[in-house]
N, C-alpha and C positions, 0 to 999 in steps of 0.2 A: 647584700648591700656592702658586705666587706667581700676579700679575696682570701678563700684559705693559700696557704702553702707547706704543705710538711716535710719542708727539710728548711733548711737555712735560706734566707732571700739571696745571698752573696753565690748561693750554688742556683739558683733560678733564674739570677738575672748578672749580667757579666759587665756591666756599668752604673753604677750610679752617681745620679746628677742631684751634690748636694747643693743646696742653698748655706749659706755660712753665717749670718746672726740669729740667734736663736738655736740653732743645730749642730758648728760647730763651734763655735765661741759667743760670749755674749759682753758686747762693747771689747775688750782688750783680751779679756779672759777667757780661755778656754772652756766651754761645756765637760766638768767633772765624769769624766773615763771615755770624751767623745777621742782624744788622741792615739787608747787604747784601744776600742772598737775599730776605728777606721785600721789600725796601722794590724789586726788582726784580718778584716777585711781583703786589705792587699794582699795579706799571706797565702787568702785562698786565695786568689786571682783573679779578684775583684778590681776592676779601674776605675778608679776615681777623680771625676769630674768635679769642680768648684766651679757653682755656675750663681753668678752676681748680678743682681740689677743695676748694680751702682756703676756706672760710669767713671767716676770721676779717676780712680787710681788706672796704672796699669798693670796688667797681668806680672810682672815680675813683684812687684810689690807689693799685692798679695799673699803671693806665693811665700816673700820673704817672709813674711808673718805669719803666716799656716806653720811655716818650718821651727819660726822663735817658739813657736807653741805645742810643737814636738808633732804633729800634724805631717805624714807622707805628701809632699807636694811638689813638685816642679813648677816651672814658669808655664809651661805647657800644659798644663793641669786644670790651669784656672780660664775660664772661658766667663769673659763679660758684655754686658747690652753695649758697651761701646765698641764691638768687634762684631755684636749682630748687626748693630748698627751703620756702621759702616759697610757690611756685607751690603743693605739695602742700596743700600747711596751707590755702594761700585755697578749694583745692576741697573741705574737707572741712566748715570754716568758717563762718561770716555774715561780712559784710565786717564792719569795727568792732572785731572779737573781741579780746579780748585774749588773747595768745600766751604761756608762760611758754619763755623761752631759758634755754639750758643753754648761753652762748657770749658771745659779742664783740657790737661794732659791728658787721661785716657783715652779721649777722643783723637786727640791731635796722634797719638801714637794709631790706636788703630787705624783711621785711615790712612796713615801711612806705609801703613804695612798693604794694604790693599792699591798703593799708588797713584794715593791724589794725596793733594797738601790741602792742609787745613787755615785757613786764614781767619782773618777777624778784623778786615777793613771792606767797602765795599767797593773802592777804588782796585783789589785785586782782581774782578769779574768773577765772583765766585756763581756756578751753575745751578747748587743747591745747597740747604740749609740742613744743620743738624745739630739737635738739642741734647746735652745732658748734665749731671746736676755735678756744678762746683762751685762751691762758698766764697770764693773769692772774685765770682762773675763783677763785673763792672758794668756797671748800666748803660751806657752808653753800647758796648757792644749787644747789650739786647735790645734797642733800640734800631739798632742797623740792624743785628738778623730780621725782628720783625717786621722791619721794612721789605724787605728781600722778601719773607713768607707772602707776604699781604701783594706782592708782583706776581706771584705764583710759582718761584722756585720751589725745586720740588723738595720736601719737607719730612726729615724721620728724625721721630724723638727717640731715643734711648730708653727710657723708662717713661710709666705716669704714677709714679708713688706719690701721693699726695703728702708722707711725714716724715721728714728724718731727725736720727736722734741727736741733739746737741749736750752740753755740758750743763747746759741752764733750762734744760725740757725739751719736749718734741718741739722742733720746727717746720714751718712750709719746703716741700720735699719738691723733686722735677719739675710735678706735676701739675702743681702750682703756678711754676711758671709757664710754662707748657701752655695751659689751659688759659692764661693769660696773653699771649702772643697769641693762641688760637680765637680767643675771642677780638682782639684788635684786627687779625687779618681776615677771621672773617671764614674759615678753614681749619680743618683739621690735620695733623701728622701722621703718616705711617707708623706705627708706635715696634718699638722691637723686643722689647723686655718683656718679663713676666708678666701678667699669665699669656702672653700672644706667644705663638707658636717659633718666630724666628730664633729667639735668644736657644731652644732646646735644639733647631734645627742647624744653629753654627755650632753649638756643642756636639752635637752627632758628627757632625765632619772635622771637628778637629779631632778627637779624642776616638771614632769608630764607636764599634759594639755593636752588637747586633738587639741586644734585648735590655735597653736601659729601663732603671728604675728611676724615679725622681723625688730626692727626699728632702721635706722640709718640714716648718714648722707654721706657716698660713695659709688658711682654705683660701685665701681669695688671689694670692701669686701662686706660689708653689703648687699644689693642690689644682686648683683650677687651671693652672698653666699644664699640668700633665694633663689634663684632661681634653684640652684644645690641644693639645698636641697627639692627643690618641697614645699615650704612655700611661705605665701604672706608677701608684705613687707610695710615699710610705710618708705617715705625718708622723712627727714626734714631738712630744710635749714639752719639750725645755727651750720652746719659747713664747709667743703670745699665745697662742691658741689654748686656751680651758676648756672645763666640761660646758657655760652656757655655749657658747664660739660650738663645739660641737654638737652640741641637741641643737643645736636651729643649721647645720646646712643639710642643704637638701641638694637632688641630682641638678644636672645642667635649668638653670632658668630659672630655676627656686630656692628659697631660702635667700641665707646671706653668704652661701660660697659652697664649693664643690665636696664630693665627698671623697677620704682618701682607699686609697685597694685595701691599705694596711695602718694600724696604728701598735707605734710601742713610748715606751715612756721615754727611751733614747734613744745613739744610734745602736745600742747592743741588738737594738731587733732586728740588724742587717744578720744578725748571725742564729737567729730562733728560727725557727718553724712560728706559723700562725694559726691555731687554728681556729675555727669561728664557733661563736656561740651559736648553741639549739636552742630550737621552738621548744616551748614548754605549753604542752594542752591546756593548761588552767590559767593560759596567759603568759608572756614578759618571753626570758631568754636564759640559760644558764650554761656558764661555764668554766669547767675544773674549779668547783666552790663558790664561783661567784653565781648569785641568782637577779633580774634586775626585772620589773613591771612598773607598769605605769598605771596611777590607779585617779581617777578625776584628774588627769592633768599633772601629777607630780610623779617624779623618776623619785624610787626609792632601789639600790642594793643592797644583797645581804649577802652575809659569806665570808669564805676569807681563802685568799691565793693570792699567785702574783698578780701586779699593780698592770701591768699589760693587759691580763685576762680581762681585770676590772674594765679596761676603756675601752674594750671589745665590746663586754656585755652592755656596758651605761650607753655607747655609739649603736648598736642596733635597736636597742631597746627604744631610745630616744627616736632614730631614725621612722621606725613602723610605726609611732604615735605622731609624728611630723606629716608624716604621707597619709595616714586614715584621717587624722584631722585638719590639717593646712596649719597646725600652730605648733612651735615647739613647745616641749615639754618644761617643767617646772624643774629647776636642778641645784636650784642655791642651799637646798637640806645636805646635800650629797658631800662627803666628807673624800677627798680621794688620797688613796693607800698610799705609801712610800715616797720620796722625796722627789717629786716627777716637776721640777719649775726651780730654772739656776738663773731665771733674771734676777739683776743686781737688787737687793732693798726689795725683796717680794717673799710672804711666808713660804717657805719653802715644800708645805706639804699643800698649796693651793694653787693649784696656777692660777694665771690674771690674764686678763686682754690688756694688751699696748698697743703700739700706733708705733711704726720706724720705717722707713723706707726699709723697701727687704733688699736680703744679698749683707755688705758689710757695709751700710752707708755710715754703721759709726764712727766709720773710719776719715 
């Protein structure tokens, strides 16, 4: 159910495609030693991909901000859904076209770069429609794109996150609007972001590599988007995802999201070996100290090693009582080892489930 590896991931796999809130910073802030890991990672000759659901910035302005935060980045580095996105739109397209956006400057910059202008009147003739999330949208120009969608121009959203984060709580995320436009026209979007397979597949061509890994921190983009995408993945716990989030997903079509190849509690685990927990005959799973069973329904571990080990053994454990019964396991007893959760205002030794548009939509 998990993937061993015995040497370092960074020596097995020669790209990885991080997701960036919760993984490598959280709101403004950096993930505590993620600047370290990654900028270790490059030394071995590791490539590093920043791949974002968020639309709205552009690739240079991310970057600028990977770099404030001591973070190996170029402009070139950073690959977002409004650059898969527009990859769609060019294949459906003439080059030149004009595009009508439902969104920001990330948009208008990536199609640009691909050769068609982005407009926001309908008086330009625009051929097709392209949605993605920027807080300063004006109603009216959603108004005219979804007139245009509801004609049947042809239609790609950027993302469908349904949450992003604001300064006064989660908010209504793309997705939302999206799903709104889509019900007034009547029609769906070609969608290009996480978990759909486009956004990993303009990453692969910008960036190369032959055996990328894909690391994040939620089963149901990151995670599940390697998985439609037939890539291995690596979850790591310093952002929403907790121990229930993990005793309930199960393989493709089950549960409430994908399961990852690997877990470590940071990105330090691009640089560990994995190994997996054994069957134990008298039931559950053990490994190096950690022992984990499931006994009427509730996960109990014992032992004591590293905090990795632990969410190996509590992820399989959990896993085989998901799959023999169809219900996860009971996990709120579960106490978890070492400081594995740096969202803002959260006890530090518990992670939590939240809700944010993935990628850096706190931006």
């Amino acid at each position: 159910m998990l993937k061993s590896c015995s040497t370092a991931l960074w020596d097995e796999y020669d790209v990885a495609m991080l997701d960036l809130d919760g993984v490598v910073y959280v709101g403004r802030a950096v993930v505590p030693g993620a600047a370290e890991h990654l900028s270790s990672a490059a030394r071995s000759g590791m490539h590093l991909a920043y791949v974002t659901n968020n639309a709205s910035r552009p690739p240079s302005e991310v970057a600028k901000h990977l770099r404030e935060l001591g973070i190996p980045a170029t402009d070139e580095d950073v690959v977002t859904s409004a650059q898969a996105a527009a990859r769609l739109v060019a294949e459906l397209v003439p080059a030149g076209s004009a595009v009508f956006v439902i969104g920001g400057a990330g948009l208008f910059e990536a199609l640009a770069e691909l050769d068609l202008k982005g407009v926001q009147t309908i008086g330009e003739d625009p051929v097709a429609v392209v949605s993605g999330f920027n807080p300063d949208l004006i109603w009216q120009t959603v108004i005219d794109g979804a007139i245009l969608v509801s004609h049947g121009l042809p239609w790609v959203a950027a993302n469908m996150d349904l949450t992003v984060p604001t300064a006064e709580g989660v908010g209504p995320g793309n997705g939302v609007l999206v799903s709104a436009v889509a019900r007034f026209a009547g029609r769906d979007p070609v969608v290009a972001g996480k978990p759909e397979p486009p956004l990993f597949e303009e990453t692969r061509r910008r960036v190369g590599g032959s055996h990328p890994l894909v690391v994040g921190d939620r089963l149901d983009t990151d995670i599940e988007g390697a998985e439609n995408a037939g890539l291995d993945s690596l979850l790591v716990m310093t952002g929403v995802t907790g121990a229930e989030e993990l005793a309930g997903a199960g393989s493709a079509g089950v549960g409430t999201g994908s399961r990852p190849s690997y877990i470590s509690c940071d990105l330090g685990g691009l640089g560990t070996p994995h190994p997996l927990p054994v069957a134990l005959e008298e039931g559950g799973f053990s490994l190096n100290g950690w022992t984990g069973r499931v006994d009427k329904g509730v996960l109990a571990l014992d032992g004591e090693g590293s905090p990795d080990d632990w969410w190996r053994v509590m992820a399989v454990a959990a896993w085989q009582h998901f799959d023999t019964t169809g219900s996860p396991a009971d996990v709120s007893g579960l106490s978890t080892p070492g400081s594995v959760s740096t969202r803002a205002g959260l006890d530090t030794q518990e992670p939590r489930a939240g809700q944010r548009e993935d990628g850096d939509s706190s931006e």
